[in-house]
C-alpha positions as a Markdown table, in Angstrom:
| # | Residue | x | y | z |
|---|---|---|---|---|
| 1 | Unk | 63.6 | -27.7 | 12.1 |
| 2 | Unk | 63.4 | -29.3 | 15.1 |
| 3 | Unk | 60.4 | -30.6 | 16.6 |
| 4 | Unk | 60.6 | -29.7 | 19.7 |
| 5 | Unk | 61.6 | -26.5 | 21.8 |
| 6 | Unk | 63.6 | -26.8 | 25.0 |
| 7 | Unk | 62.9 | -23.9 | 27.3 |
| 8 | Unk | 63.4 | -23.1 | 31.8 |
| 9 | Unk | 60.1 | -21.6 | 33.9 |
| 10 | Unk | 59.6 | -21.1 | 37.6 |
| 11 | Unk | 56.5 | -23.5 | 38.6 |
| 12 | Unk | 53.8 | -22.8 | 40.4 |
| 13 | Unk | 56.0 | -23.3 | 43.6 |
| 14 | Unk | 58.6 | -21.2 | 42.2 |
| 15 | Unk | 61.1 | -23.9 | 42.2 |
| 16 | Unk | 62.8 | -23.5 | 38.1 |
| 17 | Unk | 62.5 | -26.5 | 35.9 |
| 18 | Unk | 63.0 | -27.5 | 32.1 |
| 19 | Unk | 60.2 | -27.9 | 29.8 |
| 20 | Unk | 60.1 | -29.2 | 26.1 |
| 21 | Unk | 57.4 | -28.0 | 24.1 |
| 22 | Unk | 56.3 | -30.4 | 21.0 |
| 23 | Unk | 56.3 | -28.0 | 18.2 |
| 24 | Unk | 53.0 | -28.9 | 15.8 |
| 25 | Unk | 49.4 | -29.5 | 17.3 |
| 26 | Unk | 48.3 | -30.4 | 19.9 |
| 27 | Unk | 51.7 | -28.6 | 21.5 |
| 28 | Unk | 52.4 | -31.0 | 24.4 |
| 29 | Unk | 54.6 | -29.7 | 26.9 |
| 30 | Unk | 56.5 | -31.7 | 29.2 |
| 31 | Unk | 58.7 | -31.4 | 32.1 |
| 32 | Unk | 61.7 | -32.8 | 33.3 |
| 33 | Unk | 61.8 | -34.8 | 36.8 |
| 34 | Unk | 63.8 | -36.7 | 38.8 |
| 35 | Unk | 61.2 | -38.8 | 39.9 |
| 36 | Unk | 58.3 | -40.6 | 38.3 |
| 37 | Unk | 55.0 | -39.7 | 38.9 |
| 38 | Unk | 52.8 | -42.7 | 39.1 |
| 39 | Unk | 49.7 | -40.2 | 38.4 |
| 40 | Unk | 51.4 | -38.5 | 35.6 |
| 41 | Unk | 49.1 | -38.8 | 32.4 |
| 42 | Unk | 52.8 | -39.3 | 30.8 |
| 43 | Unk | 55.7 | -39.8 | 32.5 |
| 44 | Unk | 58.4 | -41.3 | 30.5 |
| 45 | Unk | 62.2 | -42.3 | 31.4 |
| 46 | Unk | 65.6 | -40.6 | 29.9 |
| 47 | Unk | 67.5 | -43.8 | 29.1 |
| 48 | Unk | 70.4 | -44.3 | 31.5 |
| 49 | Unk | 69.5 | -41.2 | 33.5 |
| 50 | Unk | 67.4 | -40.8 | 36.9 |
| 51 | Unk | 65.4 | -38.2 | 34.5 |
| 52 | Unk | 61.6 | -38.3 | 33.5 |
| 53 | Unk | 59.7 | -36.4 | 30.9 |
| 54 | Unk | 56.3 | -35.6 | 32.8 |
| 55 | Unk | 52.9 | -34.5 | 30.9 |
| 56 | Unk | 52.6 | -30.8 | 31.9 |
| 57 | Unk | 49.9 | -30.1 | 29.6 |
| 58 | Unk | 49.6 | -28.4 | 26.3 |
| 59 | Unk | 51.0 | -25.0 | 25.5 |
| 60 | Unk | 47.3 | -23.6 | 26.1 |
| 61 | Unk | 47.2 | -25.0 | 29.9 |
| 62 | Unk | 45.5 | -28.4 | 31.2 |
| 63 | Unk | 43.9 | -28.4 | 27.8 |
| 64 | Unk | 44.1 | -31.8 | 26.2 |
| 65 | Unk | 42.2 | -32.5 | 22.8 |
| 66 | Unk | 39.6 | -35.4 | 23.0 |
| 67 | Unk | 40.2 | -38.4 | 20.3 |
| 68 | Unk | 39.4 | -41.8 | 20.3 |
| 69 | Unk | 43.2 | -42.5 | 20.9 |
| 70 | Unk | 44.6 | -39.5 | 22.6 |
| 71 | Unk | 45.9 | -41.4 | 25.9 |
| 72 | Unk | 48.1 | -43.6 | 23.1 |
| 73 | Unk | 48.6 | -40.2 | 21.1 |
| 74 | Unk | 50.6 | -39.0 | 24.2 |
| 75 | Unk | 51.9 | -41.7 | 25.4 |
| 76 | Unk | 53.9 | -42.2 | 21.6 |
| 77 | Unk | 54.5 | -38.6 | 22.3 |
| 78 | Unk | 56.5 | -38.4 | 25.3 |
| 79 | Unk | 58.1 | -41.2 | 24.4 |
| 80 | Unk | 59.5 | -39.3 | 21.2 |
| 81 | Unk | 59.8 | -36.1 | 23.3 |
| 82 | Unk | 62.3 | -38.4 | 25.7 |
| 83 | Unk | 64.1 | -39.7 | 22.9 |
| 84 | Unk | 65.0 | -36.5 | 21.1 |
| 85 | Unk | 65.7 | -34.8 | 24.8 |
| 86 | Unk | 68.4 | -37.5 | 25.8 |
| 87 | Unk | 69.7 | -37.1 | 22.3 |
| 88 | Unk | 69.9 | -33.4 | 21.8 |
| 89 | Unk | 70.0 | -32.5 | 25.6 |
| 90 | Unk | 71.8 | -34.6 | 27.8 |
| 91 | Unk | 74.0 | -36.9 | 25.6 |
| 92 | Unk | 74.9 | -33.7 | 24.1 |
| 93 | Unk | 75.9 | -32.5 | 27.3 |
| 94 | Unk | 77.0 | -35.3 | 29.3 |
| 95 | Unk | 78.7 | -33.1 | 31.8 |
| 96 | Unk | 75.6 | -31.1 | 32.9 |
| 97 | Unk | 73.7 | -34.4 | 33.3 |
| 98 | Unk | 76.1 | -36.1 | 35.3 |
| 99 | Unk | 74.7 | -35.8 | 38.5 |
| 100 | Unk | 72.0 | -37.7 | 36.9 |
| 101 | Unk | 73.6 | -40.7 | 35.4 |
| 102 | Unk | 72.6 | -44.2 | 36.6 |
| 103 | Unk | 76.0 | -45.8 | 37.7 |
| 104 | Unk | 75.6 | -49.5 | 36.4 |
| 105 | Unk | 77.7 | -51.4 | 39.0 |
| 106 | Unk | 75.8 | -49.1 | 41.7 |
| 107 | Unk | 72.4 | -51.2 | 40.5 |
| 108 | Unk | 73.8 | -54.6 | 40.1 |
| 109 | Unk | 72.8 | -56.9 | 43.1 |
| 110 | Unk | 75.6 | -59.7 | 44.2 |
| 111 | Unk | 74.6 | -62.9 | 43.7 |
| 112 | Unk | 75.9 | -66.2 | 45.1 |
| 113 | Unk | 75.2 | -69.6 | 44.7 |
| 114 | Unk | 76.2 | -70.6 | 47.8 |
């Protein structure tokens, strides 16, 4: 089984976006931006891709359980929740994350000696 569950909701503005839920406890769900969000508890790049998993919270709201590590707990978390979405998601589907591919000779910089 898979640990993680892909699913679509209307936020709170009503705009529709795409969540991954983490299946076991604590049942971290994160949601996928464009842009990162400095002031994100997690916010984690898609490699290649102008795509960020954000913390969104756990499946029971804003609630986040308290450990002596948790902020490292969901840091490693997102960081496995972006692996497995670019994996099963969008290099799965290349053709519905186009729009969202970084084009490498758009980010190179010329350079000259002169």
């Amino acid at each position: 089984m898979s640990p993680y569950v892909t699913f679509r909701d209307t936020d709170s503005m009503g705009e529709l976006r795409y969540y991954v839920l983490q299946r076991q406890y604590p049942n971290f769900v994160g949601v996928i931006m464009e842009r990162p969000n400095p002031d994100s508890l997690a916010c984690v790049p898609i490699s290649g891709h102008n795509l960020w998993v954000h913390f969104a919270g756990t499946i029971q709201g804003m609630y986040i359980p308290l450990s002596m590590n948790m902020k490292k707990e969901i840091e490693d978390a997102f960081i496995d929740m972006a692996l497995w979405y670019s994996t099963n998601r969008v290099f799965a589907n290349p053709g519905k994350y186009k729009k969202f591919k970084i084009n490498a000779s758009s980010t190179e910089q010329p350079y000259s000696e002169d």
